[in-house]
N, CA, C and O atoms as a Tripos MOL2 file, in Angstrom:
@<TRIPOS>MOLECULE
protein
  268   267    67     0     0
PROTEIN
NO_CHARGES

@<TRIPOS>ATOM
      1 N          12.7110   -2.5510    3.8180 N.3       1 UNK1
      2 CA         12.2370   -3.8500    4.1920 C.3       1 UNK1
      3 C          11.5630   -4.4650    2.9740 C.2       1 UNK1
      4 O          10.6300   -3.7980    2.5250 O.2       1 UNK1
      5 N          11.8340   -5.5450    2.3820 N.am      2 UNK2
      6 CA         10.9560   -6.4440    1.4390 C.3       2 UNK2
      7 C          10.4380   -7.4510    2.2840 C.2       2 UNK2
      8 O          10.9780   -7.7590    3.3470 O.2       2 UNK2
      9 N           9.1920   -8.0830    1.7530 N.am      3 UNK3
     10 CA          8.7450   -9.3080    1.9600 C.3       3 UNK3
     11 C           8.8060  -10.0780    0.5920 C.2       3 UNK3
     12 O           9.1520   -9.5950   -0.4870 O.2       3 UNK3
     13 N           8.4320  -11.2710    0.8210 N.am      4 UNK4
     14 CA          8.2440  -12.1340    0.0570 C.3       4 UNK4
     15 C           7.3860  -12.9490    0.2380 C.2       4 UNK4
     16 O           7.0860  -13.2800    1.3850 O.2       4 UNK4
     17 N           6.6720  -13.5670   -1.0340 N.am      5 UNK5
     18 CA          5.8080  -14.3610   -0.2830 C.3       5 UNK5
     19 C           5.7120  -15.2810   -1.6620 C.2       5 UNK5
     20 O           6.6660  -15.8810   -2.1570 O.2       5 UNK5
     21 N           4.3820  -15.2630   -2.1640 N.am      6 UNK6
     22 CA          3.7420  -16.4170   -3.5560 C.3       6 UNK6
     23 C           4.3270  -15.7030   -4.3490 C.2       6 UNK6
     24 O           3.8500  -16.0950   -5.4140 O.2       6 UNK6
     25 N           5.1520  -14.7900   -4.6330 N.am      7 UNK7
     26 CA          5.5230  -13.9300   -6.5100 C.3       7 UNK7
     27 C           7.0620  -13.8480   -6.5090 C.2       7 UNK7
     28 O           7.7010  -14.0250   -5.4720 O.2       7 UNK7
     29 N           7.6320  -13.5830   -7.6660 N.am      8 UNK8
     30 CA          8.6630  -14.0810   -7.9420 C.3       8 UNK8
     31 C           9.4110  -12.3920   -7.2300 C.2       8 UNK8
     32 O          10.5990  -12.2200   -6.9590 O.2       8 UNK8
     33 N           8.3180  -11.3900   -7.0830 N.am      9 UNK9
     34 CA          9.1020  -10.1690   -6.7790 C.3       9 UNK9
     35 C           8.8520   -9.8320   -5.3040 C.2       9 UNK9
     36 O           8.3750  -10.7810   -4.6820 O.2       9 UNK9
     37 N           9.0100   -8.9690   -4.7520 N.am     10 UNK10
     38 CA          8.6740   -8.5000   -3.1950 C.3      10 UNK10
     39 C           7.0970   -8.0320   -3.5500 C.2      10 UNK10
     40 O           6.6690   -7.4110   -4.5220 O.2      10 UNK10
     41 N           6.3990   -8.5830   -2.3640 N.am     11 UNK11
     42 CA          5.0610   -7.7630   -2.0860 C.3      11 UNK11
     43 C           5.2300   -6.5200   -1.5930 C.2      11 UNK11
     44 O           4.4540   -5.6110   -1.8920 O.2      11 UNK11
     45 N           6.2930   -6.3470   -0.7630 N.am     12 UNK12
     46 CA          6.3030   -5.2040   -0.0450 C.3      12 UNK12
     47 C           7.5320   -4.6390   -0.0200 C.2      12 UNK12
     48 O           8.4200   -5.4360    0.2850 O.2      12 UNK12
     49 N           7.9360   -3.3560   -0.2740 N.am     13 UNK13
     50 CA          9.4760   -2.8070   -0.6330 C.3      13 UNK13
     51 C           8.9370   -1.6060    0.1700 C.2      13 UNK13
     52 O           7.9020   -1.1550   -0.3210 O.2      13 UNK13
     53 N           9.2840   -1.0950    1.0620 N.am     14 UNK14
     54 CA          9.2090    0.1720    2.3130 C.3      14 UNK14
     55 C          10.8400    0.1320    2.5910 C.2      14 UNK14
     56 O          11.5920   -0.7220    3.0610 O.2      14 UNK14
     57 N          11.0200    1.4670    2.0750 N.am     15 UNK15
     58 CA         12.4170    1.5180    2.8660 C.3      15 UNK15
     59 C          12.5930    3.1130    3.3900 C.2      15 UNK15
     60 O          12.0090    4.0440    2.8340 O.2      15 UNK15
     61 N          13.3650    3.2550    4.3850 N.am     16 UNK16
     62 CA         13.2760    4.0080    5.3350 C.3      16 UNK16
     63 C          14.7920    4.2970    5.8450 C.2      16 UNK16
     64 O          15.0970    5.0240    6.7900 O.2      16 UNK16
     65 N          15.6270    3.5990    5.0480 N.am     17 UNK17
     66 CA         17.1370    3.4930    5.6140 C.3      17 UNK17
     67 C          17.6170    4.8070    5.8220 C.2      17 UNK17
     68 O          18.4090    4.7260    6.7600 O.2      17 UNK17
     69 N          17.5230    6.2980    5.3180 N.am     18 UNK18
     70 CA         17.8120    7.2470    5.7520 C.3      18 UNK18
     71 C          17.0000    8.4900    6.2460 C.2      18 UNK18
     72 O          17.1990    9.6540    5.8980 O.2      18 UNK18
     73 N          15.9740    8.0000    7.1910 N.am     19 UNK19
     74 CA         15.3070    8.5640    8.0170 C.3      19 UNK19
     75 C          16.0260    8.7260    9.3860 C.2      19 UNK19
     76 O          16.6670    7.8280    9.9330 O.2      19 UNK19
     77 N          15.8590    9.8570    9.8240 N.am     20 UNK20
     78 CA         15.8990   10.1100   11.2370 C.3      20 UNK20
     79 C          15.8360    9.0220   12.0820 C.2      20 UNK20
     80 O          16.7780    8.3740   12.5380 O.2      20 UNK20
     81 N          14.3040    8.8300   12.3070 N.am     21 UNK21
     82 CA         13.3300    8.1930   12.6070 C.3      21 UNK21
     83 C          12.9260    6.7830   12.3680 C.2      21 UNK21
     84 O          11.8320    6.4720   12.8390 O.2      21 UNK21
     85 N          13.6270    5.8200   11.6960 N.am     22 UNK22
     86 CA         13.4420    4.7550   10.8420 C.3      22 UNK22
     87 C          12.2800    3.7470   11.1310 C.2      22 UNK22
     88 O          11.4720    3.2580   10.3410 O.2      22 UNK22
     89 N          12.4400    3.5420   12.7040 N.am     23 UNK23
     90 CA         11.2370    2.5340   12.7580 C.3      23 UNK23
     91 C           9.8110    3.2100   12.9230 C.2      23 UNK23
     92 O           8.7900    2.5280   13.0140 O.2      23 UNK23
     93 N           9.8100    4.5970   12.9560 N.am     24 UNK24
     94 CA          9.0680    5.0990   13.2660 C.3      24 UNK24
     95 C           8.0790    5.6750   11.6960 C.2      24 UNK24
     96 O           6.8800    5.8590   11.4850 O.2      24 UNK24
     97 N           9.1200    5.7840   10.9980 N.am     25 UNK25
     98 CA          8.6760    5.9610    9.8150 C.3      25 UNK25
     99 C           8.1610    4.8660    8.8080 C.2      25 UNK25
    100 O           7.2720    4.8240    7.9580 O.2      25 UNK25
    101 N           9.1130    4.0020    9.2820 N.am     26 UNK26
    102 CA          8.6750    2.0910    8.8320 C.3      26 UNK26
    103 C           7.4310    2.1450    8.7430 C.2      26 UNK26
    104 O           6.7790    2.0280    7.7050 O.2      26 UNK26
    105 N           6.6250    2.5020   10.8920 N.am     27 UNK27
    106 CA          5.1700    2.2510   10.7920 C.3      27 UNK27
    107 C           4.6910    2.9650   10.0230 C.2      27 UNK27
    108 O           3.8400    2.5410    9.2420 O.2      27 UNK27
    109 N           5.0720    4.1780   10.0190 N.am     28 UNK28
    110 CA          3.8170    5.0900    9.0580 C.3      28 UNK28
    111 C           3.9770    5.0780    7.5370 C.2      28 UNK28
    112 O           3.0640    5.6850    6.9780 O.2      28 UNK28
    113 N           4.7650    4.6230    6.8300 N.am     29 UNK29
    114 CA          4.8670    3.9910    5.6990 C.3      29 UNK29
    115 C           4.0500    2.8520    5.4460 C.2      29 UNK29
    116 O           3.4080    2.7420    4.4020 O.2      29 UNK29
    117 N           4.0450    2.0830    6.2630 N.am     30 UNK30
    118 CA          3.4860    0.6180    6.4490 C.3      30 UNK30
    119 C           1.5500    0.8870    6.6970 C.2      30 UNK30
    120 O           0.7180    0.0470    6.3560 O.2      30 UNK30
    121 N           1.3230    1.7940    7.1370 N.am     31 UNK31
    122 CA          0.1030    1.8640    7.9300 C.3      31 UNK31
    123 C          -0.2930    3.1930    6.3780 C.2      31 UNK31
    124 O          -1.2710    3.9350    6.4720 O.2      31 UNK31
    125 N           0.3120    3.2230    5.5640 N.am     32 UNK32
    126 CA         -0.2790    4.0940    4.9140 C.3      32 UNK32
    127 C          -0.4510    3.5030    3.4590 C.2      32 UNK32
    128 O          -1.3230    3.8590    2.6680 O.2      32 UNK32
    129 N           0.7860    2.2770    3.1660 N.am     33 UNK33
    130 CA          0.2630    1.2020    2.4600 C.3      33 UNK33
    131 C          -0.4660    0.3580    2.6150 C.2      33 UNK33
    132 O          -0.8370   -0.2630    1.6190 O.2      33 UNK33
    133 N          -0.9260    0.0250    3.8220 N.am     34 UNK34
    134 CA         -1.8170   -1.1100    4.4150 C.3      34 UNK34
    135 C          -3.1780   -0.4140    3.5040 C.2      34 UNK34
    136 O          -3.5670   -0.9440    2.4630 O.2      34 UNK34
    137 N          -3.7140    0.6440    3.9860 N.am     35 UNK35
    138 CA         -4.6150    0.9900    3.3710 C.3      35 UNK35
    139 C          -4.8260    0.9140    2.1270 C.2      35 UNK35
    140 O          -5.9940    1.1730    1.8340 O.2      35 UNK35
    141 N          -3.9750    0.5910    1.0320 N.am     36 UNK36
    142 CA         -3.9230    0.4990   -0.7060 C.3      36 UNK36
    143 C          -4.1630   -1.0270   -0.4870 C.2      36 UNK36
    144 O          -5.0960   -1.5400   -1.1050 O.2      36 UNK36
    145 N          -3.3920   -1.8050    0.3490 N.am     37 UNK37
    146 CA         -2.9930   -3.2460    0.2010 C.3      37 UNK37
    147 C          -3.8610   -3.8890   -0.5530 C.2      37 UNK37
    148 O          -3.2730   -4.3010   -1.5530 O.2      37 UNK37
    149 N          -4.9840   -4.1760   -0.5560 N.am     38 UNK38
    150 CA         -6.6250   -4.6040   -1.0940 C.3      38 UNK38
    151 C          -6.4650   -4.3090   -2.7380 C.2      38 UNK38
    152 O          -6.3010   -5.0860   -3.6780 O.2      38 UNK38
    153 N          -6.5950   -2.7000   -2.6710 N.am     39 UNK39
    154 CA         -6.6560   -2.2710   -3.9360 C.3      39 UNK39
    155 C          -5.4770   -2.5410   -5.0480 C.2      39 UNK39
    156 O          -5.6540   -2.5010   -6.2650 O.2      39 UNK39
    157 N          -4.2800   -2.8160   -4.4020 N.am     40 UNK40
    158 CA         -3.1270   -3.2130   -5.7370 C.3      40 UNK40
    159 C          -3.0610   -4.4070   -5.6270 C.2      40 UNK40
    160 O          -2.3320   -4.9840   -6.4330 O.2      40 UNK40
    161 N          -3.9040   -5.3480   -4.4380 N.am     41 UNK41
    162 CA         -4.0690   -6.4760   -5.3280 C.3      41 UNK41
    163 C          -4.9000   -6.9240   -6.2510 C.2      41 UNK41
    164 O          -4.4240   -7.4770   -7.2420 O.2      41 UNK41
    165 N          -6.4330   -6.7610   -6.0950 N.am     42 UNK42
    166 CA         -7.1270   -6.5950   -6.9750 C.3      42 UNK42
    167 C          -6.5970   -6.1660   -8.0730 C.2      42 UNK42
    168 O          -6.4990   -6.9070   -9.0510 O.2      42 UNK42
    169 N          -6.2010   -4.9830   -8.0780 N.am     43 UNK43
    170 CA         -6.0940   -4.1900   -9.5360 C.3      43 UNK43
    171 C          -4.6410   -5.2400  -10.4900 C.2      43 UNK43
    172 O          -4.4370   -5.2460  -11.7040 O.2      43 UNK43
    173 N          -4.0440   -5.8340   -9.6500 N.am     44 UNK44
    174 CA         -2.8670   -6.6880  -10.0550 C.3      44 UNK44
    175 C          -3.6640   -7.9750  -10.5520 C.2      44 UNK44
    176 O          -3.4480   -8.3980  -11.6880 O.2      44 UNK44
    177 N          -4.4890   -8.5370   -9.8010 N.am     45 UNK45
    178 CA         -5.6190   -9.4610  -10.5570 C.3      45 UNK45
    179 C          -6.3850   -9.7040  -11.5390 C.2      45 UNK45
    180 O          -6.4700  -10.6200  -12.3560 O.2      45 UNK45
    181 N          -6.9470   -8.7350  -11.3420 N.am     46 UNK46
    182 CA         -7.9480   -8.8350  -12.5590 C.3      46 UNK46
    183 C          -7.9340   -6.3600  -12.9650 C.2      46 UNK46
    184 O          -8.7270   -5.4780  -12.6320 O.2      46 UNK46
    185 N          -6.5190   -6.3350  -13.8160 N.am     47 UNK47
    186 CA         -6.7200   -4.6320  -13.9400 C.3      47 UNK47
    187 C          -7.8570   -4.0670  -14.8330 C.2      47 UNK47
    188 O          -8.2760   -2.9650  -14.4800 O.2      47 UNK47
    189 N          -8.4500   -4.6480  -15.9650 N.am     48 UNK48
    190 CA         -9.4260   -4.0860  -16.4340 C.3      48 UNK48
    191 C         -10.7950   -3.9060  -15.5490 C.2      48 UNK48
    192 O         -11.3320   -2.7990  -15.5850 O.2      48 UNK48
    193 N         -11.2980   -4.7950  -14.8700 N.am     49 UNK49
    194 CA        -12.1930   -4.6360  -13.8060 C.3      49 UNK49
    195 C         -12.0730   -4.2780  -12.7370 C.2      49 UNK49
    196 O         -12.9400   -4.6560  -11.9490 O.2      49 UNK49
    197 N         -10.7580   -3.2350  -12.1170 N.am     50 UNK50
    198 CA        -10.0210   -2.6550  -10.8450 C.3      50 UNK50
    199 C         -10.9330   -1.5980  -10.9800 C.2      50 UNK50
    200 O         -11.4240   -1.4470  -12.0990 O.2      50 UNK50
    201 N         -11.2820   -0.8000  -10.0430 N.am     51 UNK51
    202 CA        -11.6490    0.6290   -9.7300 C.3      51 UNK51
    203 C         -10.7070    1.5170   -9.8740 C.2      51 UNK51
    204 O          -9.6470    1.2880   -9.2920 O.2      51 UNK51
    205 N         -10.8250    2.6330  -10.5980 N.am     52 UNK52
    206 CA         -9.8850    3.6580  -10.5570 C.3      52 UNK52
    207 C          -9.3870    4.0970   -9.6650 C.2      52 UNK52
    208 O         -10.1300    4.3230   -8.7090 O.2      52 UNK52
    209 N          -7.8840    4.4430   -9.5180 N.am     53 UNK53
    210 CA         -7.5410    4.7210   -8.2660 C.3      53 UNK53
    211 C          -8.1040    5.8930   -7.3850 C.2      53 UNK53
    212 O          -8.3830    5.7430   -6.1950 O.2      53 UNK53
    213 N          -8.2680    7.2510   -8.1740 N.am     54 UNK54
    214 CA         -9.1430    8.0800   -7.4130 C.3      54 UNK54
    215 C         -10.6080    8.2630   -7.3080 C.2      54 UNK54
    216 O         -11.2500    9.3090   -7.2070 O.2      54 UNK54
    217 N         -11.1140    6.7040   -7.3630 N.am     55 UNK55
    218 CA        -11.9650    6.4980   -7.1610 C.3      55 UNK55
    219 C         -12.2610    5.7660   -5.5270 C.2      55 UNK55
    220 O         -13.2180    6.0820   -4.8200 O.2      55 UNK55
    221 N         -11.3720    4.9030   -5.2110 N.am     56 UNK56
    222 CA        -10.6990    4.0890   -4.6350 C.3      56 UNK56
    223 C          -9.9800    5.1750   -3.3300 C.2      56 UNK56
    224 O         -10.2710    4.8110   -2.1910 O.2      56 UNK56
    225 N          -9.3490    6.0730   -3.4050 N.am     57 UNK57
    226 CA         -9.4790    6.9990   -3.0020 C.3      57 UNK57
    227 C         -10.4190    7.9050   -2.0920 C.2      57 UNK57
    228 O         -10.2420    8.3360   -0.9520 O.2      57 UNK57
    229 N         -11.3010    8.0250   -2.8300 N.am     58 UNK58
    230 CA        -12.6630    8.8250   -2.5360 C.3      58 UNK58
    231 C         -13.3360    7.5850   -1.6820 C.2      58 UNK58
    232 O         -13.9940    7.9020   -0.6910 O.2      58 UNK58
    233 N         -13.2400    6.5650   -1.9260 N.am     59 UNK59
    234 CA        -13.5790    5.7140   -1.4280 C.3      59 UNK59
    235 C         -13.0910    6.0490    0.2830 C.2      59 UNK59
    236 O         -13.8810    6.5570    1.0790 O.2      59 UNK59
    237 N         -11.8470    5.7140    0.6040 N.am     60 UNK60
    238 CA        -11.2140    6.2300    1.4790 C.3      60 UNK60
    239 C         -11.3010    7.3950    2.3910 C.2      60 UNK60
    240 O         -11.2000    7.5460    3.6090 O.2      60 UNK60
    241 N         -11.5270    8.1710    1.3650 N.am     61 UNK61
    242 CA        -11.6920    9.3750    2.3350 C.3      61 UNK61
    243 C         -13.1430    9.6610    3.2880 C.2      61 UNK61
    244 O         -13.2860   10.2950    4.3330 O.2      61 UNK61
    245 N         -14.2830    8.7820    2.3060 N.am     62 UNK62
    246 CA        -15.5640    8.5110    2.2230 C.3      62 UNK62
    247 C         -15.5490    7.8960    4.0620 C.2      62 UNK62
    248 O         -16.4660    8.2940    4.7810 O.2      62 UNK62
    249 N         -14.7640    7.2090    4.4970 N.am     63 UNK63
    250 CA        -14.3360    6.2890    5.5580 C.3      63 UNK63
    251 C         -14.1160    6.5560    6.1730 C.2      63 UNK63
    252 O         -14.3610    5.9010    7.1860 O.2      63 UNK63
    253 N         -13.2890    8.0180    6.3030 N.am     64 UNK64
    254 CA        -12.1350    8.6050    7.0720 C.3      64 UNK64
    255 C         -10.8260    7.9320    7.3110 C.2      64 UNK64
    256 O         -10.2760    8.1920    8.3810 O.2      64 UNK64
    257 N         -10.1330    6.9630    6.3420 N.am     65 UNK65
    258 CA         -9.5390    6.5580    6.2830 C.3      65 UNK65
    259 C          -8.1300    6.9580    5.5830 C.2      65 UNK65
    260 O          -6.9820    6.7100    5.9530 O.2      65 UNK65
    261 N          -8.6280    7.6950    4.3880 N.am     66 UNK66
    262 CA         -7.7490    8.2840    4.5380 C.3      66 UNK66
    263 C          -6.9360    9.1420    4.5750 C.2      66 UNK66
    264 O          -7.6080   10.1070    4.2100 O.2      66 UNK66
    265 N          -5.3620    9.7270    4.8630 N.am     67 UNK67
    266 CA         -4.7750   10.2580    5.5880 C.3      67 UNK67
    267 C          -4.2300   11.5170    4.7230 C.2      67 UNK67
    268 O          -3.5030   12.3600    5.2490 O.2      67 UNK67
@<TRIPOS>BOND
     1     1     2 1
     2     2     3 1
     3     3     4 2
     4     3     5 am
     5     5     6 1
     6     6     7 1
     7     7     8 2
     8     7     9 am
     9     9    10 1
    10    10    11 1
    11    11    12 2
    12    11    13 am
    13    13    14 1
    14    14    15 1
    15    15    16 2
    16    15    17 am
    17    17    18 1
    18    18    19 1
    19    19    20 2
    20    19    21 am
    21    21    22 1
    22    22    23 1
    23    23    24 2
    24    23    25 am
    25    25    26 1
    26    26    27 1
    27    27    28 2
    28    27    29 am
    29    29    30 1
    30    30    31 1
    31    31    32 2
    32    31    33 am
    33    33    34 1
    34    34    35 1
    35    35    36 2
    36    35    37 am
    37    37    38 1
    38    38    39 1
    39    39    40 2
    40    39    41 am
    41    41    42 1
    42    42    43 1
    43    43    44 2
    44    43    45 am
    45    45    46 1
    46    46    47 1
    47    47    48 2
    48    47    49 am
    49    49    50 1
    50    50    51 1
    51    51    52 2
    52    51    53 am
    53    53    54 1
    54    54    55 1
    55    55    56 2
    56    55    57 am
    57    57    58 1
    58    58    59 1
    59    59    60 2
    60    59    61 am
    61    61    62 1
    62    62    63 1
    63    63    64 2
    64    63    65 am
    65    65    66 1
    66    66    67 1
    67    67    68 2
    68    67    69 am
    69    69    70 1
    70    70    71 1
    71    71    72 2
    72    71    73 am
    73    73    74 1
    74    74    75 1
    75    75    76 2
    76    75    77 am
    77    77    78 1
    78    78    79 1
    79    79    80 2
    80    79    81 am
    81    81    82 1
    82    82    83 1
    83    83    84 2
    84    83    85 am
    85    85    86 1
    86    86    87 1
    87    87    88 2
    88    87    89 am
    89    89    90 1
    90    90    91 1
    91    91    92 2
    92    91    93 am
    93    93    94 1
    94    94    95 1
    95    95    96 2
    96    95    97 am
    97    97    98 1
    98    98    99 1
    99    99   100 2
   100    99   101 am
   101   101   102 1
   102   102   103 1
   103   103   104 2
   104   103   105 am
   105   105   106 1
   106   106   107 1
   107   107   108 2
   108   107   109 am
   109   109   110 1
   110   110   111 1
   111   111   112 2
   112   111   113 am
   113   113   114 1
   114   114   115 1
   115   115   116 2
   116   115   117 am
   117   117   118 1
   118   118   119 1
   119   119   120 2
   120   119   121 am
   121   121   122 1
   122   122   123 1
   123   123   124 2
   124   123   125 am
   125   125   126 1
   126   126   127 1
   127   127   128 2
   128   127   129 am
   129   129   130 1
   130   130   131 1
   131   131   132 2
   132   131   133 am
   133   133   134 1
   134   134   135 1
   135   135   136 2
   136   135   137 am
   137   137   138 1
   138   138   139 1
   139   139   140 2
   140   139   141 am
   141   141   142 1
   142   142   143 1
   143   143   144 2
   144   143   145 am
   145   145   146 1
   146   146   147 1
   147   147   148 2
   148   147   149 am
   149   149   150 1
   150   150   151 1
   151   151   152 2
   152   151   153 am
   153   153   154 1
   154   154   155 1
   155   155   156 2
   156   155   157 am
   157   157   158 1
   158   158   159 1
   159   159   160 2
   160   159   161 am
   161   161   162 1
   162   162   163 1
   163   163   164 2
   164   163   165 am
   165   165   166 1
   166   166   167 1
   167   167   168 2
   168   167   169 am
   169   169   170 1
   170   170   171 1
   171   171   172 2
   172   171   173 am
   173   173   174 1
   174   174   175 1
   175   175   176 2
   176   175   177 am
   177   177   178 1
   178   178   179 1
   179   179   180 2
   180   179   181 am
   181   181   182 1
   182   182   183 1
   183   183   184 2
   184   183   185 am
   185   185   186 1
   186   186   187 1
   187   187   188 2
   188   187   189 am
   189   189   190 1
   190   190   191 1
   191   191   192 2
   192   191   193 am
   193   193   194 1
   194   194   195 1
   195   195   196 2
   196   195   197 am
   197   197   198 1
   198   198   199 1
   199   199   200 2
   200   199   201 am
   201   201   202 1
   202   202   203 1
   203   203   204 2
   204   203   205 am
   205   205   206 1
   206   206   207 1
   207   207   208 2
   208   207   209 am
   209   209   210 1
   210   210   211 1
   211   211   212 2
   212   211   213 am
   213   213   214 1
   214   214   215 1
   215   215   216 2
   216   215   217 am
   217   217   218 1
   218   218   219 1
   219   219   220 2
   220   219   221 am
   221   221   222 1
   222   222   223 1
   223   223   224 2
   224   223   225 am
   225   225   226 1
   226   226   227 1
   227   227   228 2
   228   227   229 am
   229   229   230 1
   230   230   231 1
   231   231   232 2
   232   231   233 am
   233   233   234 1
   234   234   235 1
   235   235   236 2
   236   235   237 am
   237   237   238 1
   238   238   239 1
   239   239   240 2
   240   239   241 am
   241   241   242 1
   242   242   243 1
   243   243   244 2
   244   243   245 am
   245   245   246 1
   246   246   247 1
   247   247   248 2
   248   247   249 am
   249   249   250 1
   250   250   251 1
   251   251   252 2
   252   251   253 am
   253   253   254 1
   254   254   255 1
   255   255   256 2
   256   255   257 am
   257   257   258 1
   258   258   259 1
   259   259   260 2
   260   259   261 am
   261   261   262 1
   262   262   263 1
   263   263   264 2
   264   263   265 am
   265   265   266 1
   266   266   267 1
   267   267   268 2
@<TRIPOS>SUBSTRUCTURE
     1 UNK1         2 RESIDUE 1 A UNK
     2 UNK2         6 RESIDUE 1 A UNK
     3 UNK3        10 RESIDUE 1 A UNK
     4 UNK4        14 RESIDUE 1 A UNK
     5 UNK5        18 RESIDUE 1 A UNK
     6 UNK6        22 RESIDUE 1 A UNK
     7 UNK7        26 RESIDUE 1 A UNK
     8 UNK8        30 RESIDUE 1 A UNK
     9 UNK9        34 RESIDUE 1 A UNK
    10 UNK10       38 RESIDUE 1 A UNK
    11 UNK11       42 RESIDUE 1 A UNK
    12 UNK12       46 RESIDUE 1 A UNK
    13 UNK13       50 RESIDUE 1 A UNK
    14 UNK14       54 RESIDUE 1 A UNK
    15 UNK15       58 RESIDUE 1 A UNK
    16 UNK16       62 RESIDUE 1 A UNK
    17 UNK17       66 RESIDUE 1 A UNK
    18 UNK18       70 RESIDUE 1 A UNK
    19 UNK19       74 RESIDUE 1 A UNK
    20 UNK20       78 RESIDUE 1 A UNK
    21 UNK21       82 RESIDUE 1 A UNK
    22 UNK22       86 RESIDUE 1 A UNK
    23 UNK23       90 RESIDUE 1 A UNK
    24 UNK24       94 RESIDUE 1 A UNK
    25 UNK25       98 RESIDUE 1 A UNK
    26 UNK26      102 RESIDUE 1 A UNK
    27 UNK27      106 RESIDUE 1 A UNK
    28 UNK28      110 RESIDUE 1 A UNK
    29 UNK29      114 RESIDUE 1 A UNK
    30 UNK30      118 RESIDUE 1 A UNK
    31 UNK31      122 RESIDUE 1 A UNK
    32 UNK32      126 RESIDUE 1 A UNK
    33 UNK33      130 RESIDUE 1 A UNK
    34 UNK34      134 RESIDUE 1 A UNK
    35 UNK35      138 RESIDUE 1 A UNK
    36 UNK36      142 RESIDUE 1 A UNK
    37 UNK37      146 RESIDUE 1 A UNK
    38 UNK38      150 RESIDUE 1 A UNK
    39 UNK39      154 RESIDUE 1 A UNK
    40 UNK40      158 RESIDUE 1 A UNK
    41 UNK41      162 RESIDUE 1 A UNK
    42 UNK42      166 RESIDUE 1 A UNK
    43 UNK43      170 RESIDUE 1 A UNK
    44 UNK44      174 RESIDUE 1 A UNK
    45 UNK45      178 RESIDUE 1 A UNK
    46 UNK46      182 RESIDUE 1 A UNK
    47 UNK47      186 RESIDUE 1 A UNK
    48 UNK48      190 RESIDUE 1 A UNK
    49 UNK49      194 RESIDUE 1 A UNK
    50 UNK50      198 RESIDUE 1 A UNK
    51 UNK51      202 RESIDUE 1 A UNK
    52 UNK52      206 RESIDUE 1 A UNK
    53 UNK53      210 RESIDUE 1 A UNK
    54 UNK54      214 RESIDUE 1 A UNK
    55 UNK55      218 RESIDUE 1 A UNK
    56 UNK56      222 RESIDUE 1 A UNK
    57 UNK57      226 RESIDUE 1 A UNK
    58 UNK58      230 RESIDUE 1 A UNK
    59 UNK59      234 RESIDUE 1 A UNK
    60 UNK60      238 RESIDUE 1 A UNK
    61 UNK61      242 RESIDUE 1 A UNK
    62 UNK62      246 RESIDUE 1 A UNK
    63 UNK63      250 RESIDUE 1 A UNK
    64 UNK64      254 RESIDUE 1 A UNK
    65 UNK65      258 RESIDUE 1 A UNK
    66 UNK66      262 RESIDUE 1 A UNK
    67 UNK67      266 RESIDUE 1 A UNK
């Protein structure tokens, strides 16, 4: 699946076409990028002032978020 939106490339590229499972894996692909979503934009914004990713991370886990 791509989206598109304001950039000349896809925001979102999840593909799943040879899964078992496809829509099922869609969500949990989707629900496991959702959680970065924030952080690769920022870091796509402004990257010298981004948080390190395993920082960002720890952050996450800090939350129970993540997986």
């Amino acid at each position: 699946m791509f989206v598109h939106g304001a950039y000349d490339h896809a925001e979102l590229d999840l593909r799943v076409d040879l899964h078992d499972h496809a829509v099922d894996e869609l969500r949990r692909a989707f629900e496991e990028y959702d959680l970065y979503r924030g952080y690769y934009r920022d870091r796509g914004r402004n990257p010298r002032e981004a948080i390190p990713q395993d920082a960002f991370v720890a952050q996450l886990a800090a939350t129970g978020a993540a997986r």
